[in-house]
PAVEX-448185 format. One record per residue (C-alpha): residue number from 0; residue in one letter; x, y, z. Coordinates in Angstrom, 1 decimal. Layout:
N
+------+------+--------+--------+--------+
: resi : resn :      u :      v :      w :
+------+------+--------+--------+--------+
:  NUM :    A :      X :      Y :      Z :
...
+------+------+--------+--------+--------+
***
This chain:
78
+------+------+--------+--------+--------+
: resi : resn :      u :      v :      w :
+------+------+--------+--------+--------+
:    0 :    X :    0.0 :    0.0 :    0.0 :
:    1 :    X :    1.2 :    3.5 :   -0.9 :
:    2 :    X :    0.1 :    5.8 :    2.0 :
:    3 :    X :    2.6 :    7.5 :    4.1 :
:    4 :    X :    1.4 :    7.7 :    7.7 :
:    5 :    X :    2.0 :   10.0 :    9.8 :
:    6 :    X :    2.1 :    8.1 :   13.0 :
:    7 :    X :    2.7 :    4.4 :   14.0 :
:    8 :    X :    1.3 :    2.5 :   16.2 :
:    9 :    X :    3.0 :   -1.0 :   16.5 :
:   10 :    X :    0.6 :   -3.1 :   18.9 :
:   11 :    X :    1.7 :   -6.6 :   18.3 :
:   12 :    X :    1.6 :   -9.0 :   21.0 :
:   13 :    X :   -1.4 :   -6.9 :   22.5 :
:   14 :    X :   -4.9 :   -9.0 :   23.0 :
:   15 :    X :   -8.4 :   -7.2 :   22.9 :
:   16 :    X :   -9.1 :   -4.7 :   23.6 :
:   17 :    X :   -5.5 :   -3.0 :   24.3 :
:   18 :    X :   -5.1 :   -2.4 :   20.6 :
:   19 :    X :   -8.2 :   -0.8 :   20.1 :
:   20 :    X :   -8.0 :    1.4 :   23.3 :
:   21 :    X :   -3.9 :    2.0 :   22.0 :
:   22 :    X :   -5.1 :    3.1 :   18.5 :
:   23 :    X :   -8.1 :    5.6 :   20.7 :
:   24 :    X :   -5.1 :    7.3 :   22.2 :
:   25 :    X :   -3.1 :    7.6 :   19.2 :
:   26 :    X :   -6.1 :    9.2 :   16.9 :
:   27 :    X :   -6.8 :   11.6 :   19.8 :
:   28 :    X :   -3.4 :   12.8 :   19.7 :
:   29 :    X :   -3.7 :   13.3 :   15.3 :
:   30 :    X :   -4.9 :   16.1 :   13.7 :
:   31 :    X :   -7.7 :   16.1 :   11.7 :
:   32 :    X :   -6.8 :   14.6 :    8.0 :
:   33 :    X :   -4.0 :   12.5 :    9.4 :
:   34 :    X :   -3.3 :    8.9 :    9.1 :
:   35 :    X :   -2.0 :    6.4 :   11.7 :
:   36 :    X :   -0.3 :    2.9 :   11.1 :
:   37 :    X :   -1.5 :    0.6 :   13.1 :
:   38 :    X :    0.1 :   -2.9 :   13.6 :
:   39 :    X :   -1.5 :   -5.3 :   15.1 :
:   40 :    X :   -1.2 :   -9.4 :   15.4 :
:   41 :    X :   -4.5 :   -9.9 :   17.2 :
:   42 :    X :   -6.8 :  -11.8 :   14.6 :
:   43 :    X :   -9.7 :  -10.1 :   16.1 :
:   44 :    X :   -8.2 :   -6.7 :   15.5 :
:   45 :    X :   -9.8 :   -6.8 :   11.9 :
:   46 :    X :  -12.9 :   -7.2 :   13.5 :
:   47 :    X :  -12.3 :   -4.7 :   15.9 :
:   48 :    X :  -11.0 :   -2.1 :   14.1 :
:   49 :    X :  -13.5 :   -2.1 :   11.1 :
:   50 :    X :  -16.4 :   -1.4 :   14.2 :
:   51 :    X :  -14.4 :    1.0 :   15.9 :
:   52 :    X :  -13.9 :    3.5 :   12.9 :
:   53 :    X :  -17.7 :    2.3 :   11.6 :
:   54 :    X :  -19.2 :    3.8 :   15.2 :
:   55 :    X :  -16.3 :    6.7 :   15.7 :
:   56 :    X :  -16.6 :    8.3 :   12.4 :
:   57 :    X :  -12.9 :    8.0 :   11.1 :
:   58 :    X :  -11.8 :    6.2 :    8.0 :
:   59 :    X :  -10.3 :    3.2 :    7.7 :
:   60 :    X :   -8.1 :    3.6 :    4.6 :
:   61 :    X :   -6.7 :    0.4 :    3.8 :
:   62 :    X :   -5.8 :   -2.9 :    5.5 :
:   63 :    X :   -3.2 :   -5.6 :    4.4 :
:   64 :    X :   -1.9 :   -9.2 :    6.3 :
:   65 :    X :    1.7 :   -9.4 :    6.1 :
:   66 :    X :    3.5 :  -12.5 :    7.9 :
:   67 :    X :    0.9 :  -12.4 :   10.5 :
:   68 :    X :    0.4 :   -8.8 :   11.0 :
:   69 :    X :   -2.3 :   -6.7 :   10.4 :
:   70 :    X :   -1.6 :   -3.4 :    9.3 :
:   71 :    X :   -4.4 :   -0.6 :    9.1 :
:   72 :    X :   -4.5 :    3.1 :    7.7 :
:   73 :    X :   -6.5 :    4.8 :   10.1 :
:   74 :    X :   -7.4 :    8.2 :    8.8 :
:   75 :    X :   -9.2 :   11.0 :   11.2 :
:   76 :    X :  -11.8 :   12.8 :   10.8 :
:   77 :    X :  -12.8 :   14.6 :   13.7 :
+------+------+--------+--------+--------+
***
């Protein structure tokens, strides 16, 4: 994927919810129009994170599985 973020978040190793509450913290800390990198190894995270930006409002740019990672472009939008 060809988006440049500018923040990442690695949160591999981390089980529900500590991702999604990790990623919170990092979006609140972005200003509007950003994007943050998330990693993430928790299979559930794709889940997660496709309800979390559903129900906050921001959008989820992109998502890709590499060697058991799942990496997510989170982009903010308010």
């Amino acid at each position: 994927m060809t988006i440049t973020p500018d923040q990442t978040l690695d949160a591999s190793g981390l089980a529900c919810p500590m991702p999604i509450i990790k990623t919170k913290k990092a979006v609140d800390a972005l200003q509007v129009g950003q994007v943050l990198k998330l990693i993430a190894t928790d299979p559930g995270s794709v889940s997660d994170v496709s309800a979390w930006t559903g129900k906050t409002g921001h959008e989820l740019l992109g998502h890709e599985e590499i060697d058991g990672k799942h990496i997510f472009y989170i982009k903010k939008a308010k």
